[in-house]
C-alpha positions as CSV (number, residue, x, y, z in Angstrom):
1,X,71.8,101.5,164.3
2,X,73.2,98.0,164.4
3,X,73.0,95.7,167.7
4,X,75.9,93.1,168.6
5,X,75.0,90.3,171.0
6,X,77.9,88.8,172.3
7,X,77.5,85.1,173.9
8,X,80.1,85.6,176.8
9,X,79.8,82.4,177.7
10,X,81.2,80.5,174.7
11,X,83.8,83.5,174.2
12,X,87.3,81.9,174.7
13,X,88.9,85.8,174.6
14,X,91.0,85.1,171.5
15,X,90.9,88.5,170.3
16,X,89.9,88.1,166.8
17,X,86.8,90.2,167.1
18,X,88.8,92.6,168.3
19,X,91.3,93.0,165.6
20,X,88.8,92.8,162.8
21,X,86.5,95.3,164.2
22,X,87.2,98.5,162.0
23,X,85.2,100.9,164.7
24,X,87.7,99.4,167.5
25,X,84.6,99.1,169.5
26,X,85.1,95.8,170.9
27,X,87.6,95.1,174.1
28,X,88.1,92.5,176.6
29,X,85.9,92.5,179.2
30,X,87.9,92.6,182.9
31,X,85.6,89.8,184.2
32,X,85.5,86.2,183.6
33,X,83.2,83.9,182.0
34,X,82.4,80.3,183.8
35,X,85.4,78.6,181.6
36,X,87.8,81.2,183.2
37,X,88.3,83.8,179.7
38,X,87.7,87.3,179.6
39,X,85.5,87.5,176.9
40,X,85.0,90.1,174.7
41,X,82.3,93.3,175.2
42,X,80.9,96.2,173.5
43,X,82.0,99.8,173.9
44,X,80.4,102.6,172.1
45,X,77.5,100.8,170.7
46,X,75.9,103.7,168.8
47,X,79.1,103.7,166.9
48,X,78.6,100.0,165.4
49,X,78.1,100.4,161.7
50,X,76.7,96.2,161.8
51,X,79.7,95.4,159.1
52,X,79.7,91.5,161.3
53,X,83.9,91.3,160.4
54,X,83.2,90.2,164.3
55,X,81.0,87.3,163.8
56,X,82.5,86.7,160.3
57,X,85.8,86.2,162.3
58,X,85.1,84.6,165.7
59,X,85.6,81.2,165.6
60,X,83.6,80.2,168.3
61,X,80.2,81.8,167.0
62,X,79.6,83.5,169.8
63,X,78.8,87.0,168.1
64,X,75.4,87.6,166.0
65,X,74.8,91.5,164.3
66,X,71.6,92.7,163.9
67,X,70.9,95.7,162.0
């Protein structure tokens, strides 16, 4: 099973990760991170198939895939 770490700190809640995700496993979280987004956060994590079209897309780095 693959693992997504998701730096919700540097997350600006663009979206991206989101779109590209073909598992729609990824949604915005409903709290805020220190700069005031909502960044994104893992649902179903067992469903994660570690493809990365999340990190390969985010343009702030803030997503690493381990599988």
């Amino acid at each position: 099973m693959a693992k997504i770490i998701i730096d919700e700190e540097r997350c600006k809640g663009c979206e991206l990760c989101i779109t590209a995700c073909p598992k729609h496993i990824l949604v915005m979280s409903e709290q805020f991170n220190k700069k005031g987004y909502h960044p994104a956060k893992q649902i179903k994590p067992e469903e994660c198939t570690g493809c990365a079209f999340c990190a390969m897309i985010c343009p702030d780095i803030s997503i690493e895939v381990f599988k």
